[in-house]
MARLUM-40076 format. One line per 4 residues: number of its first residue (from 1); their letters; for each residue x, y, z of N, C-alpha, C, CB. Coordinates in Angstrom, 2 decimals. Last residue first. Glycine has a CB too. Example, Ala and Ser with C-alpha at 12.3 -4.5 7.8 and 13.67 -1.06 7.14 Angstrom:
MARLUM-40076
2	SA	12.85,-2.25,7.08,13.67,-1.06,7.14,12.90,0.03,7.87,14.08,-0.60,5.72 ~ 13.19,-5.69,7.80,12.30,-4.50,7.80,13.20,-3.30,7.80,11.31,-4.47,9.05 $
END
This chain:
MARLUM-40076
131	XXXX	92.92,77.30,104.81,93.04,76.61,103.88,92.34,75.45,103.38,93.93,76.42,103.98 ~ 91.23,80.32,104.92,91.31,79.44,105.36,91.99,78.46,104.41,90.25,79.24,105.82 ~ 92.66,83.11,103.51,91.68,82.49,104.03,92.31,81.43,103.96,90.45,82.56,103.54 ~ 95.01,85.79,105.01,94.90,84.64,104.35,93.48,83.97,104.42,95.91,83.79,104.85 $
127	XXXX	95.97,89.41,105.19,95.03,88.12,105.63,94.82,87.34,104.50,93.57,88.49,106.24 ~ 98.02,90.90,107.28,97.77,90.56,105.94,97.05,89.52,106.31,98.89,90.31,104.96 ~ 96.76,94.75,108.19,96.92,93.15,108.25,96.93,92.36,106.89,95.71,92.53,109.08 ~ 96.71,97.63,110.54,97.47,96.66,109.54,97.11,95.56,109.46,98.69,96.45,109.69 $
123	XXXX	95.98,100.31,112.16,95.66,98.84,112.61,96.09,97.85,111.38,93.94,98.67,112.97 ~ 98.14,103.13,113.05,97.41,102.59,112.36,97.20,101.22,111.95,97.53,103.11,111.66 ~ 100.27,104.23,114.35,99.70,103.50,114.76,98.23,102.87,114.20,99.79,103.97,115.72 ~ 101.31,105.39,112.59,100.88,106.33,113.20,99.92,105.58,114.28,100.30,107.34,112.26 $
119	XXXX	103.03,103.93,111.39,104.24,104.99,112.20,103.05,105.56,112.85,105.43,106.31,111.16 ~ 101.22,100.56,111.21,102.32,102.21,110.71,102.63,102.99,111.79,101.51,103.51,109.64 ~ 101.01,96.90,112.29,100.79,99.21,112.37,101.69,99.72,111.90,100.84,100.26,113.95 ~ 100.00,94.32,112.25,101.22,94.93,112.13,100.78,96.77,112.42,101.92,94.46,110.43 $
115	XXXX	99.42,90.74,111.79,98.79,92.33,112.40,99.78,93.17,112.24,98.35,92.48,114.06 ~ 97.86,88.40,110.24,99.34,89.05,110.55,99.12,90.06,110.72,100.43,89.06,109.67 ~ 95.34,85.54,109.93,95.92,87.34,109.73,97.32,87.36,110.51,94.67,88.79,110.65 ~ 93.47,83.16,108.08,94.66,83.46,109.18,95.12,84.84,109.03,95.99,82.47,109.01 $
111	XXXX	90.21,82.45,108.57,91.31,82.54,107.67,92.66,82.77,108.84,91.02,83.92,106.44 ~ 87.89,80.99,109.87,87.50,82.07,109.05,88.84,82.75,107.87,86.97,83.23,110.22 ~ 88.65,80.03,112.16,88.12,79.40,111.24,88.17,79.93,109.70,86.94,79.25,111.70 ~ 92.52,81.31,112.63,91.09,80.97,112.69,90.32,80.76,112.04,90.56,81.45,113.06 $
107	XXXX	95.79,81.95,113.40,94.83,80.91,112.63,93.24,81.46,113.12,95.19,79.04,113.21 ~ 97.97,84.24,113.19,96.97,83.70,114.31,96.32,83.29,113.03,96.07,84.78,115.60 ~ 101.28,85.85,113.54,100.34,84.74,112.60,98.84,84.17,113.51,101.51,83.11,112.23 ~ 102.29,87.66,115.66,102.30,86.42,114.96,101.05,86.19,114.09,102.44,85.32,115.94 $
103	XXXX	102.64,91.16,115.16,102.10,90.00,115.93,102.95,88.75,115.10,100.21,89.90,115.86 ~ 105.94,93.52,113.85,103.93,92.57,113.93,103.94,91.41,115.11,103.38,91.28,111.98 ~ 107.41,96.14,113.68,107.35,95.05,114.66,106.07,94.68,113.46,107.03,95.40,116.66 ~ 109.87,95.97,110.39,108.87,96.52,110.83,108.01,95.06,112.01,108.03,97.15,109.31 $
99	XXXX	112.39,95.28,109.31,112.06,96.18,110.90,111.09,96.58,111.16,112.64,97.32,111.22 ~ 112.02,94.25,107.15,112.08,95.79,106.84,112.02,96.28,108.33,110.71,96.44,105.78 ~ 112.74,91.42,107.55,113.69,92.26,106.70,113.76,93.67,106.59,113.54,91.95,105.54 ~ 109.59,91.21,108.79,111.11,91.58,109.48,111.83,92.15,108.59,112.01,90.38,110.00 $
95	XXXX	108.26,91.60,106.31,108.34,92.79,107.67,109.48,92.68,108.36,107.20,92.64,108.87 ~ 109.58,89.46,105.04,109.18,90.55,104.81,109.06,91.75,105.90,108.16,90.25,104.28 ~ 108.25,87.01,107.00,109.69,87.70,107.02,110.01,88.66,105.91,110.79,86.65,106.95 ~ 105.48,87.88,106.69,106.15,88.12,108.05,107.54,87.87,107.73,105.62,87.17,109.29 $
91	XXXX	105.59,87.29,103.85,104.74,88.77,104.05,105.56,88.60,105.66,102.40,88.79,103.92 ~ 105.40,84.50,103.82,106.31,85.08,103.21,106.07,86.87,103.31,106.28,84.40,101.77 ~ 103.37,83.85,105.56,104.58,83.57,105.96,105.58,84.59,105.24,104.84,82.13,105.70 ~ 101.47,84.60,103.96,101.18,84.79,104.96,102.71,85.25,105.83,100.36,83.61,105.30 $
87	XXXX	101.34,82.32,101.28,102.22,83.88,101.21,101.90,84.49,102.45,101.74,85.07,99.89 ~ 100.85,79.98,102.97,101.83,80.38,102.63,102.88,81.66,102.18,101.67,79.87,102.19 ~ 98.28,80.71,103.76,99.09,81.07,104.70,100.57,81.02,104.44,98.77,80.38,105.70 ~ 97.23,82.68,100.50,97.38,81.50,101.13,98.03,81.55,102.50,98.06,80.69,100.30 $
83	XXXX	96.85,85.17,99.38,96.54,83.70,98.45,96.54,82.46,99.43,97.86,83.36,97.15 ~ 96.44,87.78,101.19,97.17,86.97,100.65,96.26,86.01,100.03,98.07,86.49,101.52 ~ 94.88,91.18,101.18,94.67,90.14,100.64,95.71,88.91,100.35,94.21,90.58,99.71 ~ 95.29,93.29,103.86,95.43,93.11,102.69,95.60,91.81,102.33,96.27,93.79,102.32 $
79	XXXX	93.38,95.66,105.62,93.69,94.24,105.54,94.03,94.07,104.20,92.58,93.29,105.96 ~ 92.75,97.74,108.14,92.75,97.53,106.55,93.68,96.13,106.64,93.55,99.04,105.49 ~ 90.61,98.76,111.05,91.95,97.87,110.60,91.84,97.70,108.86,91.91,96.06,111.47 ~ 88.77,99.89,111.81,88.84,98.93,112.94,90.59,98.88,112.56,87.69,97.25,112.80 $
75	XXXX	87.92,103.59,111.52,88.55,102.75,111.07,89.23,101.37,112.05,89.39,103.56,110.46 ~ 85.11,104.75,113.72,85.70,104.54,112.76,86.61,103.55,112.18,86.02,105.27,112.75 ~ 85.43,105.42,117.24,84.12,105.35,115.82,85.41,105.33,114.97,82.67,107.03,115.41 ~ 88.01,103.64,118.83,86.91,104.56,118.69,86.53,104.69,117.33,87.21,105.86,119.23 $
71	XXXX	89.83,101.64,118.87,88.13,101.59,119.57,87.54,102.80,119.99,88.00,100.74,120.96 ~ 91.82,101.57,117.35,90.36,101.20,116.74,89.36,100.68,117.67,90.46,100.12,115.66 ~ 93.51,104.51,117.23,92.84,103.85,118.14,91.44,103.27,117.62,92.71,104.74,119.26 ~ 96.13,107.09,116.77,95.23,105.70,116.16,94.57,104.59,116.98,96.14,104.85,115.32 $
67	XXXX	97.33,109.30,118.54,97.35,108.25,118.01,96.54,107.10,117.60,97.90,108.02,118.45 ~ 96.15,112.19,118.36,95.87,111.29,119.06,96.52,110.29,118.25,94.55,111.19,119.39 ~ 95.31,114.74,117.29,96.50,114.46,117.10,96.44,112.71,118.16,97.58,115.97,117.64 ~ 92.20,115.77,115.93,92.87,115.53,116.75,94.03,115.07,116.32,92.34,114.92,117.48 $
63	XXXX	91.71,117.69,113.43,90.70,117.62,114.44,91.34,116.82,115.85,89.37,116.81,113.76 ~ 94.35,119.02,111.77,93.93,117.79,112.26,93.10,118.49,113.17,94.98,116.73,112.82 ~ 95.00,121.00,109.75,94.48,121.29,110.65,93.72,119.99,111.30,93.80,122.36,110.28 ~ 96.37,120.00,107.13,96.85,120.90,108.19,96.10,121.21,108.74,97.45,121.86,108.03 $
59	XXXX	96.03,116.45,107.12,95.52,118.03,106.96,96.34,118.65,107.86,93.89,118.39,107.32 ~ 97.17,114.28,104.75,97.71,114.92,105.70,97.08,116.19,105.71,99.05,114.95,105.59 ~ 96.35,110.81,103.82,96.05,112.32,103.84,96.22,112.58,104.65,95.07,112.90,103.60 ~ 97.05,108.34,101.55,97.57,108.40,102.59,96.89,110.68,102.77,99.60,107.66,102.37 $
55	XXXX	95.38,105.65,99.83,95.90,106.82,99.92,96.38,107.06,101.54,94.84,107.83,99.34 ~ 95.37,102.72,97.68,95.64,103.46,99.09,95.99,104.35,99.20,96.28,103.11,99.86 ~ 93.45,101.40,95.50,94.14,102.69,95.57,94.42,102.98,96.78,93.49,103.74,95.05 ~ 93.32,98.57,93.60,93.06,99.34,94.85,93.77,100.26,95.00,93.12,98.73,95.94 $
51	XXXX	94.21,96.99,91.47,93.41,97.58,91.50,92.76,98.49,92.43,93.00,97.00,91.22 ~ 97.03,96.07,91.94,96.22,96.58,90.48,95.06,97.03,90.38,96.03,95.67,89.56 ~ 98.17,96.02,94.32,97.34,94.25,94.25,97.10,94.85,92.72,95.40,93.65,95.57 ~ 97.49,99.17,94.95,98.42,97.87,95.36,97.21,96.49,94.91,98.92,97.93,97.50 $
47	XXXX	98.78,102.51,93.61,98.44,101.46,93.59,98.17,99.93,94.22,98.80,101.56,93.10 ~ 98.92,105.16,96.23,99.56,104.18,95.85,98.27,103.06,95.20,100.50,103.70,97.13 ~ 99.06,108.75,97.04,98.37,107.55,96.94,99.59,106.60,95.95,96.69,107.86,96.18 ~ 98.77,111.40,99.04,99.62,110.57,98.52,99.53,109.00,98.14,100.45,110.73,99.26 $
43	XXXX	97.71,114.98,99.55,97.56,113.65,99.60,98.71,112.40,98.69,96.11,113.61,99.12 ~ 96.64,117.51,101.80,97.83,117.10,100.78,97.58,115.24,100.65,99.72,117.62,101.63 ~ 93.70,119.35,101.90,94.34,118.58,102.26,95.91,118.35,101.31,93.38,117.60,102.35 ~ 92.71,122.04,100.96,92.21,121.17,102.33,93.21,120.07,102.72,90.69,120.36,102.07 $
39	XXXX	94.88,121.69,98.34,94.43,122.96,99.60,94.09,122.55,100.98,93.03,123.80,99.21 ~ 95.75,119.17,97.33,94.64,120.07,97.26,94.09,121.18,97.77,94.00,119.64,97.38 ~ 98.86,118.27,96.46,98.47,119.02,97.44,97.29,119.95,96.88,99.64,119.75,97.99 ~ 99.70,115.10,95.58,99.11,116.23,95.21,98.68,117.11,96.31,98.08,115.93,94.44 $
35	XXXX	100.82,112.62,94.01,101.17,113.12,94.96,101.21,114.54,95.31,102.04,112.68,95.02 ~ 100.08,109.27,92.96,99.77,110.57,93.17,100.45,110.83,93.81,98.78,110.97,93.51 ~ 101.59,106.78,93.41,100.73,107.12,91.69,100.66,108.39,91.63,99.02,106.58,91.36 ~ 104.86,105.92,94.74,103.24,106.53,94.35,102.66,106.90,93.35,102.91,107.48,94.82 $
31	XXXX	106.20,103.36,94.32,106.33,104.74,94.32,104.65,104.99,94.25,107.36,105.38,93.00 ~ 107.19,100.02,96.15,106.40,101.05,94.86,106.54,102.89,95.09,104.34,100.63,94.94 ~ 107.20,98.43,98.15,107.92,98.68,97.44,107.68,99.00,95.85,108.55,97.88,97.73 ~ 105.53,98.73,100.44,104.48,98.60,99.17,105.46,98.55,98.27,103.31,99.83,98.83 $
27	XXXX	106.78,99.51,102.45,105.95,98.22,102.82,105.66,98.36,101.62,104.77,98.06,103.96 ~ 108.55,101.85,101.48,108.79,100.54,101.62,108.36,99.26,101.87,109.25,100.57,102.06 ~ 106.07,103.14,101.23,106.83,103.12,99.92,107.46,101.88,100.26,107.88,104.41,99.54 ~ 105.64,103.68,103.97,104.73,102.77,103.27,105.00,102.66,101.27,103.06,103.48,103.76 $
23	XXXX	107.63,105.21,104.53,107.78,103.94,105.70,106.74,102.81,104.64,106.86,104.46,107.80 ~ 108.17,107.34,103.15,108.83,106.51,103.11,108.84,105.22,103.79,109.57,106.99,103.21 ~ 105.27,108.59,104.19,105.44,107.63,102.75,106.79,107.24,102.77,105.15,108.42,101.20 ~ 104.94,108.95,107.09,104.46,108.11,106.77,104.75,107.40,105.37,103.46,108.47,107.01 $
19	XXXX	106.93,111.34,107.26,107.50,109.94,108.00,106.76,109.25,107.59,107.59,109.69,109.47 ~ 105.63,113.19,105.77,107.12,112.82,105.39,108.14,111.91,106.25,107.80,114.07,105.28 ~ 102.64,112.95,106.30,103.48,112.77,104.99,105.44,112.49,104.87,103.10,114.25,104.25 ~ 101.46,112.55,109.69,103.45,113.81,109.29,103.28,112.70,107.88,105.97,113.46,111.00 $
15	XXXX	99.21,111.63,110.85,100.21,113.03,110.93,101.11,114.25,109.72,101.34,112.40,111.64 ~ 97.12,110.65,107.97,98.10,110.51,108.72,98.55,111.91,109.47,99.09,109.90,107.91 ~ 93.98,109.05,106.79,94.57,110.42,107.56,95.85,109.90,108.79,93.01,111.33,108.54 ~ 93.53,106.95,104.21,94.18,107.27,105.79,94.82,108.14,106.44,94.87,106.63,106.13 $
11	XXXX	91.28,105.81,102.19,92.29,106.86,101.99,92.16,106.86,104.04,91.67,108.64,100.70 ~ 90.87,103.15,99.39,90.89,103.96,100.91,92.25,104.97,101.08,90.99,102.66,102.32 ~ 89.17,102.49,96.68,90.31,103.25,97.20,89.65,103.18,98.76,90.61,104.97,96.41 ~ 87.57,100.35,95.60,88.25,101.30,94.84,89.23,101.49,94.86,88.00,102.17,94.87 $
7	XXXX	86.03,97.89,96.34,86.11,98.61,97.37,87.38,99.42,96.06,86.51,97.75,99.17 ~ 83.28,96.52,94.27,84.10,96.74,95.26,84.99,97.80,95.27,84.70,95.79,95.43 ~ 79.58,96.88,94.40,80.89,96.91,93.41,82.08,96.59,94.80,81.15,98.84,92.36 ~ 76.82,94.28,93.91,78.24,95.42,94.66,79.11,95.60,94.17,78.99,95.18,95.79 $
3	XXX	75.39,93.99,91.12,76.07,94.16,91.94,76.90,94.59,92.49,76.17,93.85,92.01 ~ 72.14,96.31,90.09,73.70,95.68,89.87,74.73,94.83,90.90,74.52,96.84,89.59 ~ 69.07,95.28,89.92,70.08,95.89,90.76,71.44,95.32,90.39,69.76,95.66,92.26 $
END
């Protein structure tokens, strides 16, 4: 049996494409790789870290309009990988500089995270392991 592979791409059904990629162009200060309208859907993806693909998908016919809520079935939160609580730090005044709100910093055994949400209220984080 091979081993697991890891994680590729995620892709995040947003409202509105044209409030969500300038808001995550600037958290990712990058341009997008893609930016394609398939019929079912329109989509807009980004490289990040070199190997992960975040996409962003807008249907015209959302099943609901509800704002983002990870206590229902599905997505808890995406998390993105720091090196240390040092780059932890350097990722929260980052957000500030860009106005974007977050939590604080919270320690635990297991590592330290920085919480934050998109425009659609979607669950954000940068996470450090432990030191």
């Amino acid at each position: 049996m091979p081993t697991f592979p890891t994680i590729t791409h995620v892709a995040l059904t947003v409202s509105d494409l044209s409030r969500s990629v300038p808001w995550y162009k600037q958290l990712f200060d990058a341009e997008p790789v893609l930016d394609e309208d398939t019929g079912p859907f329109h989509h807009v993806v980004w490289l990040v870290g070199g190997q992960t693909l975040v996409g962003l998908h807008e249907f015209p016919d959302l099943a609901d309009d509800s704002p983002f809520n990870e206590r229902r079935l599905g997505l808890d939160h995406l998390a993105f990988q720091c090196a240390s609580r040092d780059e932890l730090s350097q990722w929260q005044d980052r957000l500030n500089e860009l106005g974007i709100a977050h939590g604080v910093i919270v320690d635990a055994g297991y590592g330290s995270g920085l919480s934050f949400r998109d425009p659609d209220n979607i669950a954000l984080e940068f996470f450090a392991p432990p030191s």
